[in-house]
C-alpha positions in Angstrom: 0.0 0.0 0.0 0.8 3.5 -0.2 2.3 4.8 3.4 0.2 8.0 3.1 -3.0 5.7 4.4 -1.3 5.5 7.3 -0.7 8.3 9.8 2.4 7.3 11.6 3.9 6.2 8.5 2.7 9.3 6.7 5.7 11.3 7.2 8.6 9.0 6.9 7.1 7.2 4.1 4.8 9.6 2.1 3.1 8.3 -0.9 5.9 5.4 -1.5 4.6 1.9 -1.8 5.4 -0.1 0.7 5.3 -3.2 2.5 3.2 -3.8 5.5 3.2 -7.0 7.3 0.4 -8.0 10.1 -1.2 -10.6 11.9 -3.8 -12.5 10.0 -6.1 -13.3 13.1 -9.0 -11.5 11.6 -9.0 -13.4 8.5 -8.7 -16.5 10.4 -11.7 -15.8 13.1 -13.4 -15.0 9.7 -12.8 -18.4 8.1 -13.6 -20.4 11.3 -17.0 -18.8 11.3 -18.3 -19.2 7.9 -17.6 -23.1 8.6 -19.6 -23.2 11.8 -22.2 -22.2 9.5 -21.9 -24.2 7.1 -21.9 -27.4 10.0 -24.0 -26.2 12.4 -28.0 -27.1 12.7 -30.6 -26.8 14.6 -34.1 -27.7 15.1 -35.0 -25.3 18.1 -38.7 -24.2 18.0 -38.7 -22.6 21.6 -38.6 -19.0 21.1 -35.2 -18.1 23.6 -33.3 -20.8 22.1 -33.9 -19.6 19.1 -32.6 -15.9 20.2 -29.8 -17.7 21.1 -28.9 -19.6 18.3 -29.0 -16.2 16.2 -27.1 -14.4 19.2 -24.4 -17.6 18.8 -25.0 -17.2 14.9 -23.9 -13.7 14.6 -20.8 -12.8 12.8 -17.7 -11.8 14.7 -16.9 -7.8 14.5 -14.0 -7.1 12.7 -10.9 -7.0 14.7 -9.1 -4.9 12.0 -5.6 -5.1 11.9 -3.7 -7.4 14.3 -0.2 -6.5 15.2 2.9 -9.5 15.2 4.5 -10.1 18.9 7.7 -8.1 19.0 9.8 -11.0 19.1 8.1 -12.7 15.1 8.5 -8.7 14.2 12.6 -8.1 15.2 12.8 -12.0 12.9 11.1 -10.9 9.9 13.1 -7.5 9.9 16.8 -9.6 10.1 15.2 -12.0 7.1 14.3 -8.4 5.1 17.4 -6.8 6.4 20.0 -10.0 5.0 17.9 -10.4 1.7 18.8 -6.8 0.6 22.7 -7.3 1.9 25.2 -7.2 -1.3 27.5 -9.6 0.4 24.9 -12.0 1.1 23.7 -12.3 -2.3 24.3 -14.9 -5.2 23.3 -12.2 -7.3 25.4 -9.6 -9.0 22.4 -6.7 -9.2 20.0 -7.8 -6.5 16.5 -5.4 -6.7 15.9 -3.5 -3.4 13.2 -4.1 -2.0 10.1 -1.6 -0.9 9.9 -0.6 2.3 8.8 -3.1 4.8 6.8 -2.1 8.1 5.3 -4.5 11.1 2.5 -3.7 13.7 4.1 -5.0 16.8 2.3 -5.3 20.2 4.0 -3.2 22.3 5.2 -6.1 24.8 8.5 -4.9 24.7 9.7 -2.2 28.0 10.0 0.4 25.2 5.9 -0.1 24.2 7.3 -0.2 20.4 4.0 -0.3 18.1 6.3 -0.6 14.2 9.4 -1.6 13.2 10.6 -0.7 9.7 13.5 -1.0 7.4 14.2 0.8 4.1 17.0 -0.2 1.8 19.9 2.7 1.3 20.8 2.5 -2.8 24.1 4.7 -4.3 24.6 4.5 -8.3 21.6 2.9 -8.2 23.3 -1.1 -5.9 21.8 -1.4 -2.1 24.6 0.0 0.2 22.4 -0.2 3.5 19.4 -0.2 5.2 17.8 2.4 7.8 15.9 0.4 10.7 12.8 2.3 12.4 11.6 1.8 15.4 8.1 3.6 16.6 7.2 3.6 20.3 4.1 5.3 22.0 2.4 6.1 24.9 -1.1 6.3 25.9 -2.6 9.9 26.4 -1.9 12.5 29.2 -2.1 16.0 30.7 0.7 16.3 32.5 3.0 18.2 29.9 6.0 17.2 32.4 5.7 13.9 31.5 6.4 14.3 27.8 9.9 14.2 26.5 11.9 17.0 26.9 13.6 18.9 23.8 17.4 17.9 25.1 16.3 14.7 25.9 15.3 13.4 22.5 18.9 15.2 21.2 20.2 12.9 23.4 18.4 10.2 22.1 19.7 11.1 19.0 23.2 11.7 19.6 23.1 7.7 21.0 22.5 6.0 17.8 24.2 8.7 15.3 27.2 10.7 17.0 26.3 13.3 14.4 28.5 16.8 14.4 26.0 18.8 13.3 21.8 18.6 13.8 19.0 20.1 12.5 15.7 20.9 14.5 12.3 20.9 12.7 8.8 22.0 14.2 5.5 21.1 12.6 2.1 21.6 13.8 -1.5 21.0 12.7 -4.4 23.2 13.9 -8.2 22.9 13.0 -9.7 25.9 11.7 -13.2 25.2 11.3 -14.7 22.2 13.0 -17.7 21.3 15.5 -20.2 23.8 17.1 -21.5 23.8 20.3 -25.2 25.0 20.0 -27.8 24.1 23.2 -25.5 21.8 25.0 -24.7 19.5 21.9 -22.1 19.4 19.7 -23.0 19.3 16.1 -19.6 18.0 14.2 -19.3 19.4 10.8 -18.2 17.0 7.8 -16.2 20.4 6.5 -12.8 20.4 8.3 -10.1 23.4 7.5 -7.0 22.6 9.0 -3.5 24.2 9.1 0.1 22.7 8.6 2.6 24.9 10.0 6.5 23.8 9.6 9.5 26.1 11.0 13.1 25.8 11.9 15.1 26.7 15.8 12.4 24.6 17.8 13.3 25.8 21.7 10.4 23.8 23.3 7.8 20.9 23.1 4.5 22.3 22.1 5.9 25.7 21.2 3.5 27.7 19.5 4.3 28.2 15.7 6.1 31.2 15.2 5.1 33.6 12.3 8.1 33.0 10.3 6.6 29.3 9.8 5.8 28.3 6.4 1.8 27.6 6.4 -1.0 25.7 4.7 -4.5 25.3 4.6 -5.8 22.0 3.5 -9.5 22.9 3.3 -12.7 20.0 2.9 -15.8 21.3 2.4 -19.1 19.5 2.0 -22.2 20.4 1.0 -25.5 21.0 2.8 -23.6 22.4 6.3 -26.6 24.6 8.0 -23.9 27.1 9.1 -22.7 27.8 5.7 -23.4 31.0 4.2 -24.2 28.6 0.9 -27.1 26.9 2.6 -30.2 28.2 0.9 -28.4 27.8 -2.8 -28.0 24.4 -1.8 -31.0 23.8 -1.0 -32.2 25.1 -4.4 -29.4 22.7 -5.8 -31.2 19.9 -3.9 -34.4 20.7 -6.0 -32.5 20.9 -9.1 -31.1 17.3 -8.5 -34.0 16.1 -7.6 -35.0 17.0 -11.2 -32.4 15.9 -13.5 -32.3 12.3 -11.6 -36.0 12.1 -12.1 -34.8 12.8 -15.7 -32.4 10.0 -15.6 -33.9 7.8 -13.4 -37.5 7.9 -14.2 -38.2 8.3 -10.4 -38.6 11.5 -8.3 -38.2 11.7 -4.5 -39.9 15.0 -4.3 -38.7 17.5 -1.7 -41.3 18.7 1.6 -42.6 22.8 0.3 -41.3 25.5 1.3 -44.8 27.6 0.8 -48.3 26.7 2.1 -49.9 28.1 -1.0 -49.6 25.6 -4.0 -47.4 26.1 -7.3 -50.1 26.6 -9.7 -51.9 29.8 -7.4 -48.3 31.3 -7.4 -48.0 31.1 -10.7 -50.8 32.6 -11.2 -50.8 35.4 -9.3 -47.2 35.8 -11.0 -49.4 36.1 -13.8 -51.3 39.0 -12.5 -49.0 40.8 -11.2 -47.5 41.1 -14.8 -50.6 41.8 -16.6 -51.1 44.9 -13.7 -47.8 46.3 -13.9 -48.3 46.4 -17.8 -52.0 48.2 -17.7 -50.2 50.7 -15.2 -47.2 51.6 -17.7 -49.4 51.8 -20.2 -48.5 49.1 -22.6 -44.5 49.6 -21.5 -42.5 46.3 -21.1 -43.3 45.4 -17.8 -40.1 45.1 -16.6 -39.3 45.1 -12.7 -37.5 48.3 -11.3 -37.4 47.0 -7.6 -36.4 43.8 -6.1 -38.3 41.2 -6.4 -36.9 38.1 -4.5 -39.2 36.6 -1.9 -37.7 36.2 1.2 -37.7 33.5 3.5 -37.5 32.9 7.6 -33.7 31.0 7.0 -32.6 33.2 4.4 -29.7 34.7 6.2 -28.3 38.2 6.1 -24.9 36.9 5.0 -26.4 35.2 2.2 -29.0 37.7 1.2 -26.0 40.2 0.7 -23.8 37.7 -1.4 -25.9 35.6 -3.3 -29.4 37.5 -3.9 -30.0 38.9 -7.3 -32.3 42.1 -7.8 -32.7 41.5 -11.1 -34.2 38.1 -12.2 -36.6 38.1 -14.6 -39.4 36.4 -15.6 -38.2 33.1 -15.9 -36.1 32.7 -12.6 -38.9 34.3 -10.9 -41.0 31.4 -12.2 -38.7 29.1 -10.7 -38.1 31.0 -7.7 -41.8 29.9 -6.7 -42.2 26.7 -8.5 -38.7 25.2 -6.8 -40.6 26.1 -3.4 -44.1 24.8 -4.0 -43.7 21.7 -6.8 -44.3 18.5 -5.6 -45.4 16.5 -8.7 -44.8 16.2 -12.4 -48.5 17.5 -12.6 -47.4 20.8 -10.9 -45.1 21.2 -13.3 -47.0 20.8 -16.5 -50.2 22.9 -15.3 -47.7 26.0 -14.4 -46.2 26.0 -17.9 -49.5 25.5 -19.6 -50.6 28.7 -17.4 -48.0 30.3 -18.9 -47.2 29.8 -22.2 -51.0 29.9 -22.5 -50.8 34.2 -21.3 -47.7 34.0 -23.8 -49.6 33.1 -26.7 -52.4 35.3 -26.4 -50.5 38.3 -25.3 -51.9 38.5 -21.9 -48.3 39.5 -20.9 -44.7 40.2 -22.2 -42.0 39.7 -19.4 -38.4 40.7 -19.7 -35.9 38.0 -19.7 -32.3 38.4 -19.8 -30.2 38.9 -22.9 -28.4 35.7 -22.5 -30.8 33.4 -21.5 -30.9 30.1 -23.1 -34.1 28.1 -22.0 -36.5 26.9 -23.7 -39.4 28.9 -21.9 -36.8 32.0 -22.7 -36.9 31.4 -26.3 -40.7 30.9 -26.8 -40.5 34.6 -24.5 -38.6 35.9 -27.0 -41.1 34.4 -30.0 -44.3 36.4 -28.1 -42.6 39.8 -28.6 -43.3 38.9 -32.4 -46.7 37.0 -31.7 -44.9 34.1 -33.2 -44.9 31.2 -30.5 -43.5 27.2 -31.5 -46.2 25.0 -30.3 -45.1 22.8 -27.3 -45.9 19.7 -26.2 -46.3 19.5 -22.8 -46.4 16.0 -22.2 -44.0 13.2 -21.1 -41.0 14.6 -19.5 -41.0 17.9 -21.1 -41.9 19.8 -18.7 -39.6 18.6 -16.5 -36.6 19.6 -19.3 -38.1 23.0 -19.5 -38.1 23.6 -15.2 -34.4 22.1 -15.5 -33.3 24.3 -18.1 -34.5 27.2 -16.1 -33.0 26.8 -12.5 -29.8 25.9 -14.6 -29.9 29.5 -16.1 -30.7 31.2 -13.0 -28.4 29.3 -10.6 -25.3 29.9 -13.4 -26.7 33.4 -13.3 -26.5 33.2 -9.5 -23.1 32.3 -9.5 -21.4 34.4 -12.2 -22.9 37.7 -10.3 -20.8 37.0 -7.0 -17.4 35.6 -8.9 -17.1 38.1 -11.0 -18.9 40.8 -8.4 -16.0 40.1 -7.0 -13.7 40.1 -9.2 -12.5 36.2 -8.2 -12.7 35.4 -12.0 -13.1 36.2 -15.5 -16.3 34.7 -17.7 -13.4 33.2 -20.0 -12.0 31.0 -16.8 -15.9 30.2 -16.4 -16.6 28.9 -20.3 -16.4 25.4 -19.2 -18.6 25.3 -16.3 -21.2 27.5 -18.3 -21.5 25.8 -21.5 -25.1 24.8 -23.2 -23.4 22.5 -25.4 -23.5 19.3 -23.2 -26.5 17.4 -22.1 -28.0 18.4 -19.4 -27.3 16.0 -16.6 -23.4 17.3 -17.6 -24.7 20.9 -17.1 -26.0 19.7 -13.5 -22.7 18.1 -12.6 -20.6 21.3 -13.7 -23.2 23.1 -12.0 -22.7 21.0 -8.6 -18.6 21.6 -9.3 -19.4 25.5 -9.4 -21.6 24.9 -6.3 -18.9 23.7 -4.2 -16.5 26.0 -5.5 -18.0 28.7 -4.1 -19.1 26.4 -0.7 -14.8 26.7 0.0 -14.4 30.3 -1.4 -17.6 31.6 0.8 -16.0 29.4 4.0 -12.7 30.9 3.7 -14.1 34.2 3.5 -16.8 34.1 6.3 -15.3 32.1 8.7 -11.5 32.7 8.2 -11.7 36.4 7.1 -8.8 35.5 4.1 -7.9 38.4 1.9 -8.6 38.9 -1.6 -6.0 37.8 -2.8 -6.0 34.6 -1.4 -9.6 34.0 -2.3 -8.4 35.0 -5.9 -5.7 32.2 -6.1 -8.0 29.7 -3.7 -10.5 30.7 -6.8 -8.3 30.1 -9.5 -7.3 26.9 -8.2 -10.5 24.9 -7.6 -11.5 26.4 -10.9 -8.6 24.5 -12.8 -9.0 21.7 -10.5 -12.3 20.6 -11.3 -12.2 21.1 -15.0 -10.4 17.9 -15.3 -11.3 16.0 -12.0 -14.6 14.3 -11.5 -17.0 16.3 -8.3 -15.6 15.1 -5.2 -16.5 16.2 -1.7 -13.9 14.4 0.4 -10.7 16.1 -1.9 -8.5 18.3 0.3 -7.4 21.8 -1.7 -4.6 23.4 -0.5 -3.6 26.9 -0.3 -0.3 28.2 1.2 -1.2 31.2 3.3 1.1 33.9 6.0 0.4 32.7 9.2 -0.1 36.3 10.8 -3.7 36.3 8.6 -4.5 33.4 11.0 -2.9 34.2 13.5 -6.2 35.4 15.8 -7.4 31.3 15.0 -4.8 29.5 16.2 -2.3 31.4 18.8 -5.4 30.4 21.0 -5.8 27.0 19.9 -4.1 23.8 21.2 -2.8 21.8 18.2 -4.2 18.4 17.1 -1.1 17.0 16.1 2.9 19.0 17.2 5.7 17.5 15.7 9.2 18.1 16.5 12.4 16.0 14.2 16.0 15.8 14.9 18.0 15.0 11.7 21.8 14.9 10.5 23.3 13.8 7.6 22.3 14.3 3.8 20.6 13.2 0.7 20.1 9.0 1.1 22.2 8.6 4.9 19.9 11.4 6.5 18.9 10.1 9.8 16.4 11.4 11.9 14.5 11.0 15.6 11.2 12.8 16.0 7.9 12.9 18.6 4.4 13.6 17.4 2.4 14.5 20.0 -1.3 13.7 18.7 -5.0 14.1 20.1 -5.6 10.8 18.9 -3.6 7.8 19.0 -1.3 7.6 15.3 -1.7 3.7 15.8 -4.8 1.7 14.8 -4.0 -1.6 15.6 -3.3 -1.5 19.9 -5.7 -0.1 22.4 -4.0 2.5 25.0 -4.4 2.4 28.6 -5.6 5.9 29.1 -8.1 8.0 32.0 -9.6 10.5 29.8 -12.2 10.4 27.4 -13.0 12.1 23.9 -15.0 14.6 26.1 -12.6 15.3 28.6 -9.6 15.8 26.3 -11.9 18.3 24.3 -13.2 20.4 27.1 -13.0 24.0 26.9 -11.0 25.4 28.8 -8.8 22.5 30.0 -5.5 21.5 28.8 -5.7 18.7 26.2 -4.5 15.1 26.5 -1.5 14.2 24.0 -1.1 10.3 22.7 3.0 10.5 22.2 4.8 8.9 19.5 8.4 8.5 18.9 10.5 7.6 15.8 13.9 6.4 16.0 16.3 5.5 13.4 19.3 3.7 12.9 21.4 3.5 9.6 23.0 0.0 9.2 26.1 0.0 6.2 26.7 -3.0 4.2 30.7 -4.0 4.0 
């Protein structure tokens, strides 16, 4: 596997493939129940021993992985360790090997939870190999208890007798995670963190200074109520809803948002047209004030960025159809109500110059009393709806990018083209959608500058024109720590990391400590007083799972 799946190997390994050997217990529990299913019978009618038999019948949990005794771990590492020896070897260009790592179970004084060896290669023939050894402890409070800075130099010094070192700090802070709101903790499934890494480390758990070099690695999904985004995705919902009723043949139709049904709104849409027009006098009736209907959970921050005063005819259509539709037959008796007062000239909206529905277009044929005829039957009107919360939410989306002056409608050609099918349309849609969901995040919750936002834009923008939509992918932004600094100076880290190397290029050594609020190790249970809640309490100091990395280089003769 790849060592980045695995945290404590994360850093030493990266995205290298790798070895990792483990116990197989799991698979063997596994095996021994399937037979005792396949063997065992019974003809129990009495109703506890038949609870019993399914309790007795239930399949084990999964154990996940198993670590290898210390002892099977140090003999596998000397087998791995003399196959990639030169001198050993019958043959003349023996391959090196990929890294190899073993869980171990800690039954060892020094609690050691991995060993690993990697080979050492110059001109390209195995001259060595560097043995790893990872040890932890469970968690605790008492910072006194932790390792001291001179201490792990020591620790260092013992294995390398180096004449020179070099000190590393690194940190990781979360930005934007859960929210305490009536005594409950509501986690959020979008998680802005920040990596900080700097040079002179004087203590354990030092706070990053602002020299550090930093980066955000921001996640955001969907659908989070605290998200400035929330109403436009909720109008996204309803859009989805359509095109996979298009695709699907089925529709899960959302709850209303408005007591009054679709095809009253529509028609006193209707009216309200037909007595703006008698009042101008025969005057385009087109709208000089705002007309967006608010709601109670609109919110001020997204009324300000995101609220149009200027839709026309068409997106106020499927303002109040998107509310207040909750059947194909809602559907098809609005648009017959309105291509109906189309056709004989009972009113003549405005519609945007660039808008390219087809309820726009037959708009466009009544200002010449020249209308197609439509059949409103099938899924057509379901296409039409589609095509017009497609316009209005592109519409919706261009007005704040380029507002603000994030982007330029060339950069945007892709995510606005016509020329695809429409369920492509929805997906670049969704892309633009969550663009915006990390721009907006950044920008309410972090306060970022401009000209972050613009690069954050620019990024997700190129990012997405040849990736597939994907809510779990981490962007990244490199950022100056002093425009965070009010976030985290406050904050206790997650993860601190301090790493004592010497040497260069292929025989660098190194000896760090992570300190961690959750245990880097997934395969051993820690002995530990404190609980999720009482690590994360406010206002007490948090409890630290320590992990240590030592390293020894072994030359071949």
């Amino acid at each position: 596997m790849n060592g980045n799946r695995i945290p404590v190997l994360n850093t030493i390994c990266g995205t290298q493939p790798l070895f990792i050997c483990e116990n197989v217990q799991a698979l063997k529990v596994s095996t021994e129940y399937e037979d005792r299913q396949m063997t065992e019978t019974s003809n129990c009618t009495d109703e506890d021993a038949d609870v019993d038999n399914d309790e007795a019948n239930t399949p084990p949990a999964e154990l996940g992985p198993q670590p290898l005794t210390v002892l099977k771990a140090r003999q596998l590492l000397s087998w791995y360790t003399l196959s990639q020896n030169t001198s050993l070897s019958t043959l003349d260009n023996n391959p090196a090997l990929p890294p190899l790592w073993l869980r171990c179970d800690m039954s060892d004084p020094a609690g050691t939870t991995w060993f690993g060896a990697e080979t050492v290669c110059m001109s390209n023939k195995v001259s060595g190999v560097k043995l790893y050894s990872v040890t932890c402890k469970g968690s605790t409070v008492d910072k006194s208890s932790l390792i001291t800075l001179d201490k792990l130099k020591q620790e260092h010094k013992k294995r390398h007798h180096p004449s020179s070192m070099v000190i590393k700090g690194s940190a990781n802070f979360s930005l934007l995670g859960s929210t305490l709101v009536e005594n409950t903790t509501i986690e959020s499934q979008s998680t802005v963190t920040v990596d900080f890494k700097w040079s002179h480390v004087e203590s354990i758990l030092e706070t990053p200074p602002l020299s550090s070099t930093a980066n955000l690695n921001i996640k955001v999904a969907n659908g989070d109520m605290r998200s400035p985004m929330y109403e436009k995705y909720r109008e996204l919902e309803f859009l989805q809803t359509l095109a996979d009723g298009l695709r699907t043949g089925e529709t899960e139709w959302m709850e209303p948002l408005e007591s009054v049904s679709a095809v009253n709104l529509t028609k006193a849409l209707l009216e309200e047209l037909q007595s703006t027009a008698k009042t101008l006098k025969g005057h385009d009736a087109k709208p000089t004030e705002n007309t967006k209907q608010k709601t109670e959970t609109d919110t001020p921050v997204y009324i300000s960025l995101l609220e149009r005063g200027d839709l026309d005819f068409a997106e106020q259509l499927w303002v109040r159809m998107r509310k207040t539709v909750t059947s194909y037959q809602d559907i098809e008796d609005c648009l017959k109500l309105v291509i109906k007062a189309l056709r004989y000239g009972d009113i003549k909206p405005w519609i945007h110059r660039d808008s390219s529905s087809s309820l726009s277009k037959l708009i466009l044929q009544s200002y010449h009393q020249q209308i197609d005829h439509v059949s409103l039957t099938g899924v057509a009107p379901v296409h039409m709806l589609l095509e017009m919360g497609l316009d209005k939410m592109r519409k919706d989306y261009i007005n704040y990018l380029i507002g603000e002056e994030l982007t330029t409608l060339n950069h945007l050609c892709y995510y606005l083209s016509t020329d695809v099918d429409l369920q492509e349309q929805v997906i670049r849609l969704r892309k633009l959608h969550h663009l915006l969901e990390i721009i907006l995040t950044c920008s309410t919750f972090l306060g970022l500058p401009y000209d972050r936002l613009f690069l954050l834009t620019q990024s997700c923008l190129q990012h997405y024109k040849t990736h597939p939509y994907d809510e779990e992918h981490e962007f990244k932004l490199q950022i100056n720590p002093a425009l965070i600094s009010h976030l985290y100076q406050k904050e206790h880290p997650i993860m601190w990391g301090v790493e004592v190397s010497s040497g260069h290029g292929s025989r660098e050594v190194k000896t760090s400590l992570q300190l961690s609020d959750r245990p880097l190790v997934d395969h051993v249970i820690f002995d530990t007083d404190y609980t999720n809640e009482s690590i994360n309490d406010d206002g007490k100091d948090p409890a630290y799972f320590s992990t240590m990395v030592c390293c020894s280089l072994v030359s071949f003769s």
